[in-house]
C-alpha positions as CSV (number, residue, x, y, z in Angstrom):
1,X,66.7,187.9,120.1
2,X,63.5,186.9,119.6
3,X,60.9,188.9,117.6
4,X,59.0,192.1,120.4
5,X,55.4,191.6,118.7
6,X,55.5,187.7,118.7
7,X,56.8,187.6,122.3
8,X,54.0,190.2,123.1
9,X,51.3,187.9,121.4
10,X,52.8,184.5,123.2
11,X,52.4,186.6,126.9
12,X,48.9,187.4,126.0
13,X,48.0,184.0,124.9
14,X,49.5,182.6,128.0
15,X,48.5,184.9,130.5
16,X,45.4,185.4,129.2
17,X,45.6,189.2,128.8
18,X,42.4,191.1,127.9
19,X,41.7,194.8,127.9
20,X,38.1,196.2,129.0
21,X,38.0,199.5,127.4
22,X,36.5,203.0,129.1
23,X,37.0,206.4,128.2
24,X,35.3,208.2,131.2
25,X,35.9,209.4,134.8
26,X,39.7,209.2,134.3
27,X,41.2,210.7,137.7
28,X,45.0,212.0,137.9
29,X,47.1,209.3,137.2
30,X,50.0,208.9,140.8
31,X,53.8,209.3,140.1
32,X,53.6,210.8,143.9
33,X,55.4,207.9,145.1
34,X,58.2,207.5,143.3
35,X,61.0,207.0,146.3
36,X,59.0,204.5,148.1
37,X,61.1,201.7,149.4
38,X,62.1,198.0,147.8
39,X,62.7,194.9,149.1
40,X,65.8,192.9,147.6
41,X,64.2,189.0,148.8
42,X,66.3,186.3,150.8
43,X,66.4,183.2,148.6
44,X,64.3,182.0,151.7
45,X,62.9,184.3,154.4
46,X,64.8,184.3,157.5
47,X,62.6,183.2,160.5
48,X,63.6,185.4,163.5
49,X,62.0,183.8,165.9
50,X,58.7,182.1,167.2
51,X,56.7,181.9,170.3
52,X,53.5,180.2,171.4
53,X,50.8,182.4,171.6
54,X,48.3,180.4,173.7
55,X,48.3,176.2,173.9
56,X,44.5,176.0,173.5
57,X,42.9,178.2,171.5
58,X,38.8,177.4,170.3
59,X,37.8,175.6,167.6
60,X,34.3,174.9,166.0
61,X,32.6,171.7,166.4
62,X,30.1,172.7,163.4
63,X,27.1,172.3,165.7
64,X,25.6,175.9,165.5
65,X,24.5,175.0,161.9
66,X,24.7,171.3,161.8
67,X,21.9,170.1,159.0
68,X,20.3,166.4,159.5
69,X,23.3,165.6,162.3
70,X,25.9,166.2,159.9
71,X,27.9,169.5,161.4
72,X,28.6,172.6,159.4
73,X,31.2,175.1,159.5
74,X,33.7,173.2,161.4
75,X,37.5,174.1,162.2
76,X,39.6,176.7,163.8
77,X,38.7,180.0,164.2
78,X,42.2,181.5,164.1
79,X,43.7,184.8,165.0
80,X,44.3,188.1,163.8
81,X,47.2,190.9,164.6
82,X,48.1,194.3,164.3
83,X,51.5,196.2,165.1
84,X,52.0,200.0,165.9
85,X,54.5,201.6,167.5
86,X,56.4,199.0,168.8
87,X,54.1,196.4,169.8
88,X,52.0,193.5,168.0
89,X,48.6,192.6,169.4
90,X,46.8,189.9,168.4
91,X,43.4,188.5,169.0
92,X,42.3,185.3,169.3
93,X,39.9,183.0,171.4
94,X,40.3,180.7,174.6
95,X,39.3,177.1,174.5
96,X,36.1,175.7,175.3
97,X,36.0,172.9,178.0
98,X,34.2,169.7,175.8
99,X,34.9,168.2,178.6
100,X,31.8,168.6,181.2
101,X,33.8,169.9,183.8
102,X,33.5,173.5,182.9
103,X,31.8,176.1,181.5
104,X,30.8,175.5,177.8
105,X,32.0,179.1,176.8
106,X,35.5,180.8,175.3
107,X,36.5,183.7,175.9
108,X,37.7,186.9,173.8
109,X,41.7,188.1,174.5
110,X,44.2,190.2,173.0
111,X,47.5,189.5,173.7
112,X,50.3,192.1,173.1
113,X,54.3,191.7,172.5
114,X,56.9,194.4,172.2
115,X,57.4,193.1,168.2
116,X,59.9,189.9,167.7
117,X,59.8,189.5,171.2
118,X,58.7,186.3,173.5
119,X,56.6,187.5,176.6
120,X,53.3,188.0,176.1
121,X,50.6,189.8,177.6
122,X,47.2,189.2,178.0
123,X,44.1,190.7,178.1
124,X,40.5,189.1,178.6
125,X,37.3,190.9,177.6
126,X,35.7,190.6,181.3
127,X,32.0,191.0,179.7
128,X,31.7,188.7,177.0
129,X,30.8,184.4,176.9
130,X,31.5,183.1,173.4
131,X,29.6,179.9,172.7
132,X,29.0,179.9,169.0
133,X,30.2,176.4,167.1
134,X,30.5,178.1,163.5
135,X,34.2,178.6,162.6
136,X,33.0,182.1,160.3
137,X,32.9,183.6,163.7
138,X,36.3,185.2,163.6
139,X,38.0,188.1,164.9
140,X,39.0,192.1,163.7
141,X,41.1,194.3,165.2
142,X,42.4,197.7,163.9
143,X,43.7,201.1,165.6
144,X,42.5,204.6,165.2
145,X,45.8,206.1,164.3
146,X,44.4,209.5,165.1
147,X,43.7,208.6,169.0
148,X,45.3,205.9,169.3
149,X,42.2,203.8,170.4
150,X,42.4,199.7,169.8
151,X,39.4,198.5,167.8
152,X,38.1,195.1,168.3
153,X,34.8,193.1,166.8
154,X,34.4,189.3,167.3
155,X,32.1,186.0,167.2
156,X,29.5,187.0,164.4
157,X,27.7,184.8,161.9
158,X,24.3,186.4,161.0
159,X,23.9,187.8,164.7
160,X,21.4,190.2,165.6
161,X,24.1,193.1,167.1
162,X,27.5,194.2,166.9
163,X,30.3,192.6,169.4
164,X,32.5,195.2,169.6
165,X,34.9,196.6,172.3
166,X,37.6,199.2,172.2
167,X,40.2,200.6,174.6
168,X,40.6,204.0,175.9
169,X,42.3,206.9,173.2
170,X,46.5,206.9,173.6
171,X,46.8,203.1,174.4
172,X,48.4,201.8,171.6
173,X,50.0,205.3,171.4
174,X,52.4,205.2,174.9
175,X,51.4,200.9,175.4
176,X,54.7,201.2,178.2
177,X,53.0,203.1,180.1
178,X,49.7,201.2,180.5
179,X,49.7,197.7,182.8
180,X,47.9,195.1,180.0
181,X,44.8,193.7,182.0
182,X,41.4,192.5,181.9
183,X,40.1,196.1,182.6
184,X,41.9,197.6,179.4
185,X,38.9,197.0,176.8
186,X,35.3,198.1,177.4
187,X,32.3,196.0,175.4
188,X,29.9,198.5,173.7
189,X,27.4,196.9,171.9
190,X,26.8,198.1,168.3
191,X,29.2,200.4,168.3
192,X,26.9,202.4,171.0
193,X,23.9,202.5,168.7
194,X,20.5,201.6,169.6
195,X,19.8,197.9,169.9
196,X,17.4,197.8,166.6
197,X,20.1,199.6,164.7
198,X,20.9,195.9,163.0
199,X,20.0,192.9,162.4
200,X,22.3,190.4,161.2
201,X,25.4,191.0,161.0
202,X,28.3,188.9,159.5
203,X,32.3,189.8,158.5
204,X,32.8,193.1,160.4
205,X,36.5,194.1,159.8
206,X,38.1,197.6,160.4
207,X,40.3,199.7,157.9
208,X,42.4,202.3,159.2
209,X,41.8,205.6,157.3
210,X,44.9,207.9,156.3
211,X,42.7,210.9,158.5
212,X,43.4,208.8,161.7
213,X,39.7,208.0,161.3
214,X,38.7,203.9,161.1
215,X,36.0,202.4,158.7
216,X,34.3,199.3,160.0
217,X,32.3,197.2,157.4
218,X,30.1,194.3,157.8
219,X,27.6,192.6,155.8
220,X,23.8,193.0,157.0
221,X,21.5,189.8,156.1
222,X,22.9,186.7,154.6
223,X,24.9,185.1,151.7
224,X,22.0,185.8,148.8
225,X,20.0,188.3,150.4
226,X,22.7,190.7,151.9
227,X,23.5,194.7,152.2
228,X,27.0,196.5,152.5
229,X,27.1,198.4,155.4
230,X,29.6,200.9,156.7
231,X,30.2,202.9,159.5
232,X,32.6,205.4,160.5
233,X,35.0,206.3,163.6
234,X,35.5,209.6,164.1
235,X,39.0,209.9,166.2
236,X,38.7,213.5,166.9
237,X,35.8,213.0,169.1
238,X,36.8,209.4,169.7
239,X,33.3,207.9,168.7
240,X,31.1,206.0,166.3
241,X,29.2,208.8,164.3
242,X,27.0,206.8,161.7
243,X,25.9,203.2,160.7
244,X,24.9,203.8,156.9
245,X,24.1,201.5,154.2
246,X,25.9,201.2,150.8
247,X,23.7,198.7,148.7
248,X,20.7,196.8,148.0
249,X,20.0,193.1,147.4
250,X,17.5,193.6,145.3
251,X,16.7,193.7,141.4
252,X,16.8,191.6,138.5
253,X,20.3,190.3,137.4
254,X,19.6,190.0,133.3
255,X,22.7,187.5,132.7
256,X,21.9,185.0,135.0
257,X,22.3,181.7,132.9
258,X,18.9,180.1,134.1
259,X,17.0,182.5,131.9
260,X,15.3,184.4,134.9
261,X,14.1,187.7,134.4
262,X,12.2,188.2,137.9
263,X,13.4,190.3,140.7
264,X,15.3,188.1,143.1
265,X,18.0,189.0,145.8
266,X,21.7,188.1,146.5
267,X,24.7,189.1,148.7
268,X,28.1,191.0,148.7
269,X,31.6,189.5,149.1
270,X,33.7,192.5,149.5
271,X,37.1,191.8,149.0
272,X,39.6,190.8,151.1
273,X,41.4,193.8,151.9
274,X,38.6,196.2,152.0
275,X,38.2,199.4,150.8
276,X,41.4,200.8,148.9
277,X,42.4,204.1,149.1
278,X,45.0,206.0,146.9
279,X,47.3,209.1,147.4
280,X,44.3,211.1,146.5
281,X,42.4,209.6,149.1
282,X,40.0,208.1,146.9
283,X,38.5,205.1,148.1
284,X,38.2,202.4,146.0
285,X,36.2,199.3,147.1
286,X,35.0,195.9,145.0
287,X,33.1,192.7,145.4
288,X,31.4,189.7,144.0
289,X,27.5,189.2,143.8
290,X,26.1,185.4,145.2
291,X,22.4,185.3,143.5
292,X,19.7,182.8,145.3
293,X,19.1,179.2,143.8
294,X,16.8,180.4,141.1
295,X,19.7,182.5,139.6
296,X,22.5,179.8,139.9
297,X,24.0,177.7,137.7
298,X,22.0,174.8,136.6
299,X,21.6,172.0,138.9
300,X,23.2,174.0,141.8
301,X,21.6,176.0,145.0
302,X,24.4,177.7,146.4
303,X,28.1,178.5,147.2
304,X,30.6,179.5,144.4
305,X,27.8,178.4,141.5
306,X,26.1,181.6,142.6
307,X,28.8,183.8,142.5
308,X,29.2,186.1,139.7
309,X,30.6,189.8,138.3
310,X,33.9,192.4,139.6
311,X,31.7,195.0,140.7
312,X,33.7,198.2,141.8
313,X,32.8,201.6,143.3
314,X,34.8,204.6,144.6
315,X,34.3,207.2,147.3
316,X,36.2,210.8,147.0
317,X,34.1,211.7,150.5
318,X,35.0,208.3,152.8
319,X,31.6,206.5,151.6
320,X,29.1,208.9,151.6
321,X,28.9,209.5,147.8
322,X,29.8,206.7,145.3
323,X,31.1,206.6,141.6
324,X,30.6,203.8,138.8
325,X,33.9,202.8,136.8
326,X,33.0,205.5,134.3
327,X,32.9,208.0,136.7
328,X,29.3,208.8,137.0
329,X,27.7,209.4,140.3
330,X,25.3,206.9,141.3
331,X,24.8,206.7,144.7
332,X,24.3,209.5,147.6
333,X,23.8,207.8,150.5
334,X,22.9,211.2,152.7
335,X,19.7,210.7,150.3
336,X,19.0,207.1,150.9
337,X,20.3,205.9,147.4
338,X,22.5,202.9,147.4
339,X,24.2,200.6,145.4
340,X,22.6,197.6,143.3
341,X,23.1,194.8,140.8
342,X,20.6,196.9,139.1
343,X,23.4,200.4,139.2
344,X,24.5,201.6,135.6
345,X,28.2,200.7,135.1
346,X,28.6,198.9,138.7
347,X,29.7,195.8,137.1
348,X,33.1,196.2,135.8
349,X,34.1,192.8,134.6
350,X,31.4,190.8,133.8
351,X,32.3,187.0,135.2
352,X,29.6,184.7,134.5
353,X,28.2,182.0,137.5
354,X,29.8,179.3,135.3
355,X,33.2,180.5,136.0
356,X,32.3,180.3,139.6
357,X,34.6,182.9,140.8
358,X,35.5,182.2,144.3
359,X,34.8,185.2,147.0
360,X,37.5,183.7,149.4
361,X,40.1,184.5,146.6
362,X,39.1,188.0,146.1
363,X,41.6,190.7,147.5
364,X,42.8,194.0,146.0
365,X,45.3,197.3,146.5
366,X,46.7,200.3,145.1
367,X,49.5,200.7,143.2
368,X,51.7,203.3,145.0
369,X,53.4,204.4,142.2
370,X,51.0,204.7,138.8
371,X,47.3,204.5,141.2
372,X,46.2,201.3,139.4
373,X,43.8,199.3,141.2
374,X,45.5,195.6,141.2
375,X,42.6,193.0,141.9
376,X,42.8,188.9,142.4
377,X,40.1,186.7,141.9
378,X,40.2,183.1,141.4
379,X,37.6,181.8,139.1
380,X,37.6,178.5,136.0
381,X,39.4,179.8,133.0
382,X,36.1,178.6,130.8
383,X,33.4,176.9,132.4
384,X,35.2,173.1,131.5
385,X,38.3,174.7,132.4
386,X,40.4,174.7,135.4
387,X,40.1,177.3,138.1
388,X,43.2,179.9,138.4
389,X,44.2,183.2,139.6
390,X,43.2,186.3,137.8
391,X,45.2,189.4,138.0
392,X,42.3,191.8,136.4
393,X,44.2,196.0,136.7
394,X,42.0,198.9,136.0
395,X,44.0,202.1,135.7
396,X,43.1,205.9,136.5
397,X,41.2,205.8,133.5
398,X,39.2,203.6,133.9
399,X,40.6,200.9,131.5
400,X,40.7,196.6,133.2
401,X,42.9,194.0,132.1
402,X,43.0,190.5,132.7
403,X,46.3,188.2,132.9
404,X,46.0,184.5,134.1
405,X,48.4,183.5,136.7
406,X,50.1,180.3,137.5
407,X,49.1,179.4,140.7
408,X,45.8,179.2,143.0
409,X,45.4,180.4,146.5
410,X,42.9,181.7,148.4
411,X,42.6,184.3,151.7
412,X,45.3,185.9,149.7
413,X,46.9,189.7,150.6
414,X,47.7,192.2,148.0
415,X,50.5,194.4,149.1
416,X,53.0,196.7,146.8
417,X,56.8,197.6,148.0
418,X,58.3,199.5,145.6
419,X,58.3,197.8,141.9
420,X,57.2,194.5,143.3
421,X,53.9,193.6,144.1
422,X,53.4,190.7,147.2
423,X,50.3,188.2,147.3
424,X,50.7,186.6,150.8
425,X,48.7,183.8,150.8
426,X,46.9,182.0,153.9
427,X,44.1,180.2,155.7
428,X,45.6,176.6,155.2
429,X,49.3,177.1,153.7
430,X,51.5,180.0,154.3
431,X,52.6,181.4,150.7
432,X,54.5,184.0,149.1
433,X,54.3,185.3,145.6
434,X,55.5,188.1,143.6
435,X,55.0,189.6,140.2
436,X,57.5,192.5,139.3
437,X,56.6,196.0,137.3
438,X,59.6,195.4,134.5
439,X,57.4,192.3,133.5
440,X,54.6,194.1,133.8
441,X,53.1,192.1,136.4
442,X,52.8,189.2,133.8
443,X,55.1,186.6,135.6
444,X,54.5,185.2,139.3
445,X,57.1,184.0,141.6
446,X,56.7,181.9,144.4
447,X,59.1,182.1,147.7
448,X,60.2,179.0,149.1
449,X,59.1,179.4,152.5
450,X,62.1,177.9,155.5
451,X,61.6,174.5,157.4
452,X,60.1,176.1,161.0
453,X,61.0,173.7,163.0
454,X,61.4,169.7,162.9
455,X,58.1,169.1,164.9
456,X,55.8,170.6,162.3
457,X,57.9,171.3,159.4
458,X,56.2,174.0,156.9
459,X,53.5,176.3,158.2
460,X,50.3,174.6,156.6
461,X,46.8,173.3,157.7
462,X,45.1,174.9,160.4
463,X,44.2,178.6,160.1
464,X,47.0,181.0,158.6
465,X,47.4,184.8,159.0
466,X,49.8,187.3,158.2
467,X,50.2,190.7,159.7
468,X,52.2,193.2,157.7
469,X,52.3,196.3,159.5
470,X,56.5,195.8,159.3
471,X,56.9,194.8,155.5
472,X,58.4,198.2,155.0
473,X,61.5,196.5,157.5
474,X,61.4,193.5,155.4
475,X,59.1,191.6,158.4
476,X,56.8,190.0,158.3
477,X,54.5,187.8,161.2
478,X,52.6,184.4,160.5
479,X,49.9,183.7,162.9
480,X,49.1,179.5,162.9
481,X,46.7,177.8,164.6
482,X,47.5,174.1,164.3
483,X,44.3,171.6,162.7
484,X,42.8,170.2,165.6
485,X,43.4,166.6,166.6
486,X,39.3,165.9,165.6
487,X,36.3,168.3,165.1
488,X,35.7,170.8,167.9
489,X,39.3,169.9,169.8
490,X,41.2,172.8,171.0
491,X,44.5,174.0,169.2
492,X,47.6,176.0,169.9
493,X,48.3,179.0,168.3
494,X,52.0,180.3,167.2
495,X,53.6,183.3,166.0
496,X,56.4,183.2,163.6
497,X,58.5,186.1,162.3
498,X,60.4,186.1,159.3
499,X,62.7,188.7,157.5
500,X,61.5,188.9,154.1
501,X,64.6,190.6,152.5
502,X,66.7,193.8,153.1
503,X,64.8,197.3,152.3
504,X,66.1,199.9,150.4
505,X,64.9,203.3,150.1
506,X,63.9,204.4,146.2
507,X,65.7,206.8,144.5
């Protein structure tokens, strides 16, 4: 048997292990989970059964933004899907007719199946005309689990208001009893605010909130010069009681590598998942930084060469008040303060531009067991080095570590079951990988994923998906829309479910 201490120095040389010391604002660390359930894998995940969706669904032409006739932001828009009690509703977009026989417009639906079942239902948003060419103008949908209210935002890329539309309280709560038709959603523009209450807004997405509340977040003003915004559902009344903003793009970043000490601005990528929140109901919430050109690396004037830092925050009061890794309150929104690159202690883990961490990568969750905040970021190992998967952990105390991972993916979900902890990977390839707590999340395993069919083999290219309200049953869906045939052609969109493994309860 091999030598404990030399195997220990071998895993942190290859995974790249790194402690980031703190000894404030330690909360209470979790054992409050202890019985949750595990999931004993299939060598390969059982599909269950598939059905198409729609045969035409929208994709961008890359016109909207096109610079000197070259298009920008081409390719599908995809889907995105939500079960509760029974039933899996997914949104997505009709197909435009290129055609010239036809209105130049898609259209908004959600289309709802009793789950692992064929027939689908669908609902059009009566109201609303999507003509946008700019494939970052994807969907959102959530439910208030305290009124049972469906949530849904759509078709936004720097736009001037909030598309947003929701359904009466109790539909997804008794969905047999309600007939699924174009009258089920009503538009309501910014959320029912006034029509100066934003600007430009780009990436709303919802979070359902253990209180049966729903947080909505959205970035106002653009990639470099961008604010966290936040704003809150409250399903006891069943309405929108505040827009409020979290952070500023302003201030002077003093590690930029070009030397610049001058006020400048930048922009927030949260990550992917959204705010956190553990068995406390603390809400955790973290993001990379993209500076302007002048703070960039060398030579560059935008995208990932801008990106920079794991900044992290939490919220004991759902976002009103907000916390620096060492526990010291920085920011009271109810008094105008916000967040900045400027903050004390809002920068966890410094990661330099040169690493060029990538904000597509970025996606976090809670360990259910210990309270540990598990984060993923892919950045360059050293600046001449190749790009991988982080796995940074802070625990209740406030302490980060880094490991390096094997593998690279991107639009990945965190998820925990038990022991195990899931990274479902999409956008353009459907992946599965695990990393286990008796290794201490230092090894990752990748799941073969099954043949789907002979026609189109693996699920890859396109848009990818996943929802996992059912990965507590071992299910799991995969939402595809196929590559187009050429920029701006319409594409089908599938659903595929798979059983994962068989669940056990914990002991």
């Amino acid at each position: 048997m091999k030598n404990k201490l030399l195997l220990a120095m071998v895993i942190a040389y290859l995974f790249g292990c790194t402690s980031f010391a703190n000894d404030k604002g330690a909360s209470t660390r979790q054992d409050t989970q202890a019985s949750v359930a595990s999931l004993s894998l299939h060598s390969t995940p059982i599909l269950l059964g598939s059905s198409l969706l729609v045969d035409k669904s929208h994709t961008s032409d890359g016109s909207d933004r096109a610079q000197n006739g070259k298009p920008l932001f081409a390719g599908v828009m995809g889907a995105q899907a939500v079960t509760y009690k029974g039933y899996q509703y997914v949104i997505y977009y009709t197909a435009k007719d290129r055609g010239g026989y036809g209105d130049l417009f898609a259209e908004v639906v959600v289309a709802r199946r009793k789950v692992t079942g064929h027939d689908w239902q669908h609902a059009t948003l009566p109201v609303y005309r999507l003509t946008s060419d700019d494939a970052h103008n994807r969907q959102a949908i959530e439910i208030s689990k305290g009124d049972g209210a469906i949530h849904i935002s759509f078709d936004h890329h720097n736009l001037d208001r909030i598309n947003y539309a929701r359904t009466a309280s109790g539909v997804a709560d008794h969905p047999e009893t309600l007939d699924w038709n174009d009258e089920v959603f009503t538009f309501q523009r910014n959320l029912g605010f006034p029509n100066n209450a934003v600007e430009r807004v780009t990436y709303p997405k919802f979070y359902s909130l253990e209180s049966g509340n729903v947080l909505m977040y959205f970035r106002e003003g653009g990639a470099a010069k961008g604010e966290m915004q936040l704003a809150l559902y409250d399903a006891k009344n069943s309405e929108w009681q505040y827009i409020r903003n979290i952070s500023s793009s302003d201030g002077v970043y003093v590690q930029n590598v070009n030397g610049n000490k001058e006020p400048s601005t930048r922009g927030p990528y949260l990550a992917g998942g959204g705010p956190k929140f553990d068995a406390n109901g603390r809400m955790h919430i973290s993001w990379v930084f993209r500076e302007r050109p002048v703070n960039c690396n060398p030579g560059k004037i935008n995208g990932l060469d801008c990106n920079h830092g794991i900044y992290y925050t939490y919220s004991d009061d759902e976002g009103l008040t907000w916390y620096n890794n060492a526990g010291d309150l920085v920011a009271d929104t109810r008094k105008g303060e916000v967040l900045s690159v400027e903050t004390p202690g809002l920068e966890a883990v410094h990661v330099a531009t040169t690493l060029r961490p990538s904000n597509v990568s970025h996606n976090s969750v809670i360990d259910t067991k210990t309270g540990d905040y598990h984060l993923l970021l892919s950045h360059k190992t050293s600046p001449d080095g190749p790009a991988r998967v982080h796995h940074y952990v802070r625990d209740t105390s406030g302490n980060w570590q880094k490991r390096v991972s094997g593998f690279s993916a991107s639009n990945v979900t965190l998820t925990f079951l038990g022991d195990r902890l899931f990274a479902f990977a999409g956008r353009e390839s459907a992946e599965i990988y695990y990393s286990d707590r008796a290794d201490n999340f230092t090894e990752w395993h990748q799941v073969e994923m099954p043949i789907v069919d002979s026609k189109f083999g693996k699920i890859e290219d396109g848009y990818i998906t996943w929802d996992l309200s059912l990965l507590n049953q071992g299910v799991a869906s995969v939402i595809w829309q196929h590559a187009p045939g050429s920029i701006g052609d319409p594409s089908p969109i599938y659903v595929y479910d798979f059983e994962l493994g068989e669940v056990s309860s914990g002991e």
